[in-house]
LODREN-203797 format. One record per residue (C-alpha): residue number from 0; residue in one letter; z negated, x, y. Coordinates in Angstrom, 3 decimals. Example, Ala and Ser with C-alpha at 12.3 -4.5 7.8 and 13.67 -1.06 7.14 Angstrom:
% LODREN-203797
n 0	res a	pz -7.800	px 12.300	py -4.500
n 1	res s	pz -7.140	px 13.670	py -1.060
***
This chain:
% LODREN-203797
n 0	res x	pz 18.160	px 7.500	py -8.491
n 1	res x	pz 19.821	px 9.585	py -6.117
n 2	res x	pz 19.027	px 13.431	py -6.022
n 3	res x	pz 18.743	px 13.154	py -1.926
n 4	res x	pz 15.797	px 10.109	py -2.665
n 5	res x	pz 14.032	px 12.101	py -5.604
n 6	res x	pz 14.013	px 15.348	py -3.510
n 7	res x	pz 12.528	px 13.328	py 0.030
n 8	res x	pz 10.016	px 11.883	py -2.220
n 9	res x	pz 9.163	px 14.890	py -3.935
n 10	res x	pz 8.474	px 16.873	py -1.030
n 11	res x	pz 6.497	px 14.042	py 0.757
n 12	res x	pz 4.433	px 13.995	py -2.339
n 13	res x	pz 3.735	px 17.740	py -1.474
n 14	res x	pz 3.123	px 17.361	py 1.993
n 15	res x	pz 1.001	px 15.077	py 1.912
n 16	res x	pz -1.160	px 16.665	py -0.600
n 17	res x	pz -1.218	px 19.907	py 1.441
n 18	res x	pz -2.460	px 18.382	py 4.606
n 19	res x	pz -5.415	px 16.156	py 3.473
n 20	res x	pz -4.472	px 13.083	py 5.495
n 21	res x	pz -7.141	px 11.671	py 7.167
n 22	res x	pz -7.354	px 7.553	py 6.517
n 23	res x	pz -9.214	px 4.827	py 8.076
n 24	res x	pz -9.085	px 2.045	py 5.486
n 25	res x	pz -10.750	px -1.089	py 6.554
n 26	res x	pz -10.745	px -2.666	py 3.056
n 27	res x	pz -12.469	px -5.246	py 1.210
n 28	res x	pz -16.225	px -5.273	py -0.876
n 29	res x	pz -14.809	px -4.792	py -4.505
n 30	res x	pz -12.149	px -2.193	py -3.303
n 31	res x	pz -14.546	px 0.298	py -0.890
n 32	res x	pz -15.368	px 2.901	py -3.843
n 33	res x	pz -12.203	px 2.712	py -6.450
n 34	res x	pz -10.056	px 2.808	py -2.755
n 35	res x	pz -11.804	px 6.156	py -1.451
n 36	res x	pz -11.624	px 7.786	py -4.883
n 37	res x	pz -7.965	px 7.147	py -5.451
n 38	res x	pz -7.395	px 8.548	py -1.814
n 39	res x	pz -9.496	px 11.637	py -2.583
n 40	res x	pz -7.922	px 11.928	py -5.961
n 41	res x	pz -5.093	px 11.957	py -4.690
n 42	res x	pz -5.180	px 14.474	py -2.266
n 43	res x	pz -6.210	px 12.453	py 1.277
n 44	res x	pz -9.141	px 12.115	py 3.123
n 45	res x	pz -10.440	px 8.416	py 3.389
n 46	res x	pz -12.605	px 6.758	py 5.731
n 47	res x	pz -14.081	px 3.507	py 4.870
n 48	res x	pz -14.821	px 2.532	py 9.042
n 49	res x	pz -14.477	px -1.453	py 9.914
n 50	res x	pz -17.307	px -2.633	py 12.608
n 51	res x	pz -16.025	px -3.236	py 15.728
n 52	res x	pz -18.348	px -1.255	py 17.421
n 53	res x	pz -16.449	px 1.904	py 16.188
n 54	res x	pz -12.904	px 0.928	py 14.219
n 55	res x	pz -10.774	px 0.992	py 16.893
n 56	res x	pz -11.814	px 4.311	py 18.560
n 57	res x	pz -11.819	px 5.623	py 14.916
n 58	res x	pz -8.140	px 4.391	py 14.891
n 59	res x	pz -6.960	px 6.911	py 17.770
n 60	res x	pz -8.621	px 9.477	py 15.908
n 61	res x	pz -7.080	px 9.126	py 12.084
n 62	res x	pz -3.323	px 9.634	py 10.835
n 63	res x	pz -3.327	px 6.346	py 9.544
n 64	res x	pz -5.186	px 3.125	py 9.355
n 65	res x	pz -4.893	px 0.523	py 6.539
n 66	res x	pz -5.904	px -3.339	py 6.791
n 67	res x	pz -7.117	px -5.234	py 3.698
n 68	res x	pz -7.979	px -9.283	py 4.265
n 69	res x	pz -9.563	px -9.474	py 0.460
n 70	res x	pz -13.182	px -10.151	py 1.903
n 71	res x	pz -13.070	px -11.906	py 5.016
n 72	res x	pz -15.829	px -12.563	py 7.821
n 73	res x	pz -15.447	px -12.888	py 11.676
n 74	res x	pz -17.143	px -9.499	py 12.231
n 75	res x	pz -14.075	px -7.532	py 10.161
n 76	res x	pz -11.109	px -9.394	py 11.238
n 77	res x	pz -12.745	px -8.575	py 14.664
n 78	res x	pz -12.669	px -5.032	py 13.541
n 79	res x	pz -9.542	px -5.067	py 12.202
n 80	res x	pz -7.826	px -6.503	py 15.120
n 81	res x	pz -9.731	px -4.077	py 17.550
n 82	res x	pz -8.389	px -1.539	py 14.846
n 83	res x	pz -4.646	px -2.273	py 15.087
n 84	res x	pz -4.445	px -2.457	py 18.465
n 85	res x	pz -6.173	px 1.318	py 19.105
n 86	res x	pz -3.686	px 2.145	py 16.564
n 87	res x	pz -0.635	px 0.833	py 17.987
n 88	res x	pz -1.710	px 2.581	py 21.606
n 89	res x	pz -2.382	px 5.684	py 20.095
n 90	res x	pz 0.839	px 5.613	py 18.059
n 91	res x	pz -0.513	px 5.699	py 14.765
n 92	res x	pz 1.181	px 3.657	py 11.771
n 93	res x	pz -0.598	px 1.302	py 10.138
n 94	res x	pz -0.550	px -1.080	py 6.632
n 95	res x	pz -1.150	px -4.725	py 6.149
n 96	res x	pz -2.186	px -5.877	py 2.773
n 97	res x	pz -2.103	px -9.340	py 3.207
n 98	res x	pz -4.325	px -10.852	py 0.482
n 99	res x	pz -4.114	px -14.381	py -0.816
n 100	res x	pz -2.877	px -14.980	py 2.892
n 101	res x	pz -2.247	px -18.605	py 1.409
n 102	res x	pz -5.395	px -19.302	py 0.387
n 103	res x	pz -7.413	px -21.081	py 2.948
n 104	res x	pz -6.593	px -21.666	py 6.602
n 105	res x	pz -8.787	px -18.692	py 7.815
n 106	res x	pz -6.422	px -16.415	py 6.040
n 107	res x	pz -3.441	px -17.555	py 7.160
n 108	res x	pz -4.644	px -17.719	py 10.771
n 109	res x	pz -6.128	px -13.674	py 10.870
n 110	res x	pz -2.882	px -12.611	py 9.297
n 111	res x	pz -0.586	px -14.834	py 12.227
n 112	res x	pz -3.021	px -12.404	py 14.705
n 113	res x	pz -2.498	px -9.256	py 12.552
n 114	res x	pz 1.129	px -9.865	py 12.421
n 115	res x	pz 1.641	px -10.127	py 16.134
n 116	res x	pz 0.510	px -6.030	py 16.161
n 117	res x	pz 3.150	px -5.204	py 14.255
n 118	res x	pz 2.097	px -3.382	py 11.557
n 119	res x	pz 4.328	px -0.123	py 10.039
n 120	res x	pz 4.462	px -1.743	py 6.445
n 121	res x	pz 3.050	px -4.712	py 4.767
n 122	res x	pz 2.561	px -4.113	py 1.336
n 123	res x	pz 1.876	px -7.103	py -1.141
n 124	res x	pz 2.251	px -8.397	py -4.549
n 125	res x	pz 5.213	px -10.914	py -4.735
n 126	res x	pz 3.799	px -14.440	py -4.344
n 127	res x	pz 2.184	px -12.872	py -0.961
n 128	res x	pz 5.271	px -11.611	py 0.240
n 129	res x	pz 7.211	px -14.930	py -0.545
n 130	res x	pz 4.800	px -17.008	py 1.075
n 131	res x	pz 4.633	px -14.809	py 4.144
n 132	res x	pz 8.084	px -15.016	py 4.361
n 133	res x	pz 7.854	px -18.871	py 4.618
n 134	res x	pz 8.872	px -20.013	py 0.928
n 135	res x	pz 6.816	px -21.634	py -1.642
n 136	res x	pz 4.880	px -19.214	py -4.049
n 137	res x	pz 3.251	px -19.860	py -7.369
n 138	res x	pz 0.372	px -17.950	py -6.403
n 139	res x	pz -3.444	px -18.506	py -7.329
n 140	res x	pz -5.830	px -16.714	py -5.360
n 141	res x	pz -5.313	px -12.668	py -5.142
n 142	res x	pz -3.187	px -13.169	py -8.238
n 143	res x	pz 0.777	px -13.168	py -8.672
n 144	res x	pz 2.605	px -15.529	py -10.209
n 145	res x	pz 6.185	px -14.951	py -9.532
n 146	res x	pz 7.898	px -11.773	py -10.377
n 147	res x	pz 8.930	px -9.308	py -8.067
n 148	res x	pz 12.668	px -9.876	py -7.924
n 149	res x	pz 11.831	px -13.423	py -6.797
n 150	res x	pz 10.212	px -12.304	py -3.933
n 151	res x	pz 13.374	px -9.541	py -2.674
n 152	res x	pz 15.050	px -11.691	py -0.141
n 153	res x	pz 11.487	px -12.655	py 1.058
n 154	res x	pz 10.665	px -9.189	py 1.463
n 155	res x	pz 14.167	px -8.183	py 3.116
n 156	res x	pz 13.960	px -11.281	py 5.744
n 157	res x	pz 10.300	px -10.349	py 6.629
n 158	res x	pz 11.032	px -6.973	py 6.692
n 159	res x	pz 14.080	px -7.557	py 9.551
n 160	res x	pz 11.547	px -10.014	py 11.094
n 161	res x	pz 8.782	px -8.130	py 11.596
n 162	res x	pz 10.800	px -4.681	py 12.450
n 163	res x	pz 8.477	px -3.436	py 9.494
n 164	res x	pz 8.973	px -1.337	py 6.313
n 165	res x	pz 7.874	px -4.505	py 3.107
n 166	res x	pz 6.857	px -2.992	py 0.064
n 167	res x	pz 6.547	px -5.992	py -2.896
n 168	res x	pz 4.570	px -4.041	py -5.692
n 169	res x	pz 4.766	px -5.285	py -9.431
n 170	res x	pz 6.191	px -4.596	py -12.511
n 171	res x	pz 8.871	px -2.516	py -11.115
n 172	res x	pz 8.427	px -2.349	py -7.558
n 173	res x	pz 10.585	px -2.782	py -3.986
n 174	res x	pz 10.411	px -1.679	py -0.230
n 175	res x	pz 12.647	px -2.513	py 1.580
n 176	res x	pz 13.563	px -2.562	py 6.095
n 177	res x	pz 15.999	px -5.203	py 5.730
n 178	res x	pz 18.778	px -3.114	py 5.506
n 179	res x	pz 18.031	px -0.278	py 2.755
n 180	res x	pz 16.062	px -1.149	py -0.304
n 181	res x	pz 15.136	px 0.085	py -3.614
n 182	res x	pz 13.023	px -0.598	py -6.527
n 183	res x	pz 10.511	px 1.974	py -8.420
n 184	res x	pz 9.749	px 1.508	py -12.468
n 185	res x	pz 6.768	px 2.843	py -13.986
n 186	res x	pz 3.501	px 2.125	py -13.664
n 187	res x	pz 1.529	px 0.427	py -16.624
n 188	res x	pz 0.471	px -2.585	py -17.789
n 189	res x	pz -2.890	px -2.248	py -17.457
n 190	res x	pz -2.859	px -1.642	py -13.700
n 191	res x	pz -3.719	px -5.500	py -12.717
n 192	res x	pz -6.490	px -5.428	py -15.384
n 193	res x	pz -8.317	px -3.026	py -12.952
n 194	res x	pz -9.287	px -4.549	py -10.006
n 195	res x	pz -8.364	px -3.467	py -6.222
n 196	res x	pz -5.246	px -0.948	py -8.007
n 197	res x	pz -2.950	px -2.994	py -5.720
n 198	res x	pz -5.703	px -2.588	py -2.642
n 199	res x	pz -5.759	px 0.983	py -3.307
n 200	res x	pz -2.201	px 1.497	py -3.317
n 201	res x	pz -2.475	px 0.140	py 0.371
n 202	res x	pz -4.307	px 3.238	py 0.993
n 203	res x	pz -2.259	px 5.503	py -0.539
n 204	res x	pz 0.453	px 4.242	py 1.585
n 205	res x	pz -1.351	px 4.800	py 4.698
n 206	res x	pz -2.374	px 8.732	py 3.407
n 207	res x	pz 1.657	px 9.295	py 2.959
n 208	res x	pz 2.532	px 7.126	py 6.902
n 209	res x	pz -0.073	px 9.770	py 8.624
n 210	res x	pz 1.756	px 12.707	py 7.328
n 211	res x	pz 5.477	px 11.011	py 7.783
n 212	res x	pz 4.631	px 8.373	py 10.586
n 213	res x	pz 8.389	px 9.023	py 11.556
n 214	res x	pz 9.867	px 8.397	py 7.843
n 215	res x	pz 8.198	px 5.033	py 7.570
n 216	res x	pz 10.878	px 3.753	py 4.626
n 217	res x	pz 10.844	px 7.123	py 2.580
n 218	res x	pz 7.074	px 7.744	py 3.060
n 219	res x	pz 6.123	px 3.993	py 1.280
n 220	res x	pz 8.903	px 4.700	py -1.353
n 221	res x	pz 7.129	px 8.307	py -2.024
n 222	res x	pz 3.692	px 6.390	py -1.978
n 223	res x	pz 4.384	px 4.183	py -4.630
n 224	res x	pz 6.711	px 6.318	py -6.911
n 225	res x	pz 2.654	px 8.283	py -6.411
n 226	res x	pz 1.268	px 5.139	py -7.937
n 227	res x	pz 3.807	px 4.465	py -10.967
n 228	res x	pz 4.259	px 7.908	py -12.208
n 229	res x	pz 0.424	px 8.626	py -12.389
n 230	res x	pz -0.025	px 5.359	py -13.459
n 231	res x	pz 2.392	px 6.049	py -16.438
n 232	res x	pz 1.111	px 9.407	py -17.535
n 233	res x	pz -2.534	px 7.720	py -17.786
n 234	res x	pz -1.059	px 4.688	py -19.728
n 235	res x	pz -0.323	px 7.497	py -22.514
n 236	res x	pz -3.998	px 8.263	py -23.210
n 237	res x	pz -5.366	px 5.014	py -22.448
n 238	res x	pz -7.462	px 2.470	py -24.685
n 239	res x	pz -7.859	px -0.037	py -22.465
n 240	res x	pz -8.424	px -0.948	py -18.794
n 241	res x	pz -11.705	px 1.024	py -18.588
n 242	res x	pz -10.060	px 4.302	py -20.080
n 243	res x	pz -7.108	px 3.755	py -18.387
n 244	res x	pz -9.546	px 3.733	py -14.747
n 245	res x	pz -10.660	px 7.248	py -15.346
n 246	res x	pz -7.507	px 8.634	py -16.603
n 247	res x	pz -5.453	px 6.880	py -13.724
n 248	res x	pz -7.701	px 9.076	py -11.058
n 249	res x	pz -7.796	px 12.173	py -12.900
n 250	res x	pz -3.702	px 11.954	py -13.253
n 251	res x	pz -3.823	px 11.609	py -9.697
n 252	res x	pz -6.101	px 14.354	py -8.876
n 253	res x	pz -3.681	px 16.556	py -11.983
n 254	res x	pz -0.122	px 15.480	py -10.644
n 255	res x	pz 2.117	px 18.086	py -9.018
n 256	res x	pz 5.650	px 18.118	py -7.246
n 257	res x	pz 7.283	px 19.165	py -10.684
n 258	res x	pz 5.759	px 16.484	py -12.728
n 259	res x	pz 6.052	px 13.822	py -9.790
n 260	res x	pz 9.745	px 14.673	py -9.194
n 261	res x	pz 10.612	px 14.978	py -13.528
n 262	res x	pz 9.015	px 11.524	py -14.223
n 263	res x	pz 9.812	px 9.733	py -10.746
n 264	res x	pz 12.201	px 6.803	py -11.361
n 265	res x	pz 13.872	px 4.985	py -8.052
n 266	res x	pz 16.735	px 2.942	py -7.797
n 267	res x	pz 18.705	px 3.097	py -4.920
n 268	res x	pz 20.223	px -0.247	py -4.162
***
C-alpha cells in the first residue's frame, strides 16, 4: 500500500461522510432495505426510485445513480434505461451491477442496452465480470464460482473497453481502468452468507462517485476498502451471519478516518 493511495482513500472516506451523498439506487426486491441501511449507515443518503414515470428526472437531481439487474421486469429495465440516460445528460456517474448477466437471454440482452450508456463503473463478483468480458465462467445463478484473480484480465480488457472504472469484488478484491489496478484484502467470510452485501456495495460505490464524480478510479478503491475494513472489524464480534448483519451496519455507522486509514489494506499493482 502506498502512503499517497491510503491517504486519497482516507480522505474520500471523510468526504463523503461529511456531505451525505444523495443516491438513487434502482436495486433489486431482496436488496431494497439491507441496500438503504448500509447507505445510511454509512453516512449517504439513499433513494430507492425505479418507475419510469420518475427515475430518470430523479437521475438529474441525485449525485449518483446505481443500477442493479437482480430482479428483472420490463417496467425496471425501462426505468433503468430512462435512468442512465438522464444521468449521462446531466453528467452524473453511475454503477452497473450486472447480476447473473449470464443467466437467461433477458439478462444478457438489458445489460448489451445498459452497456451502450456507458456506465462510470461496473462492479461484479468474478464469474460476472469474466463472462461480461466474453470468456467462459463457472458461474451458477447470482453466485461465483471462480476466484477473483481469474477474472483480472477480464476486468482490465472490459475496463479499456468500456472506458469504465471495473471493480471484481471477492475474497480480496480489484478495480481496475485498464491501465492502473489494485487489489483490497479484508472483508470476512461471512459477507456472501448475507444476502445483497455485494448489491449493497454497488451503492456504496455510487455514495463515494457523487462526492468524487471526477476521481472515478480512487473513489471505487475508497468504496470498497469502506466495505472490507468494516466488514473486518464486525467479523471480530460475530457468531454467525445473522450477528455478523447487525454488527456489519453498526461498524459502518462507528468507522472513522483514523480507524479506516489504520486497518485499510490496498495493494498497488
Amino acid at each position: 500500500m502506498t502512503t499517497e493511495t491510503s491517504q486519497t482513500a482516507t480522505d474520500l472516506f471523510e468526504r463523503m461522510r461529511a456531505t451525505n451523498p444523495l443516491v438513487q439506487c434502482i436495486t433489486n426486491y431482496v436488496a431494497m432495505n439491507y441496500a438503504a441501511n448500509v447507505l445510511l449507515a454509512a453516512g449517504a443518503s439513499p433513494a430507492m426510485v425505479h418507475t419510469p414515470e420518475e427515475s430518470g428526472e430523479f437521475a438529474a437531481i441525485a449525485g449518483a445513480l446505481t443500477v442493479n439487474i437482480g430482479t428483472l421486469s420490463p417496467n425496471w429495465v425501462e426505468g433503468m434505461i430512462a435512468a442512465a440516460k438522464a444521468a449521462n445528460r446531466a453528467g452524473k456517474p453511475w454503477v452497473l451491477d450486472p447480476v447473473a448477466h449470464f443467466a437467461t437471454g433477458y439478462r444478457r440482452d438489458a445489460v448489451a442496452e445498459l452497456l451502450k450508456l456507458k456506465p462510470t463503473v461496473i462492479r461484479g463478483n468474478a464469474s460476472e465480470i469474466i463472462a461480461l468480458g466474453g470468456g467462459q465462467s463457472a458461474g451458477q445463478g447470482v453466485d461465483s464460482g471462480d476466484p477473483v484473480e481469474q477474472a483480472e484480465e477480464a476486468a482490465r480488457g472490459l475496463a479499456i473497453a468500456q472506458g469504465a472504472i471495473v471493480a471484481v469484488t471477492g475474497e480480496v478484491d480489484f478495480v481496475t481502468d485498464g491501465k492502473r489496478s489494485v487489489r483490497i484484502a479484508g472483508g470476512s467470510d461471512l459477507m456472501p452468507k448475507v444476502t445483497a452485501t455485494g448489491c449493497s456495495l454497488t451503492a456504496l460505490v455510487g455514495a463515494y462517485l457523487a462526492i468524487a464524480p471526477d476521481q472515478a478510479f480512487e473513489a471505487t478503491v475508497a468504496a470498497l476498502g469502506n466495505f472490507a475494513v468494516a466488514g473486518e472489524i464486525a467479523a471480530n464480534t460475530a457468531n454467525g451471519p445473522a450477528s455478523f448483519m447487525t454488527a456489519f451496519i453498526d461498524g459502518l455507522h462507528r468507522l472513522d478516518g483514523a480507524t479506516y486509514a489504520k486497518n485499510l489494506r490496498i495493494n498497488v499493482l
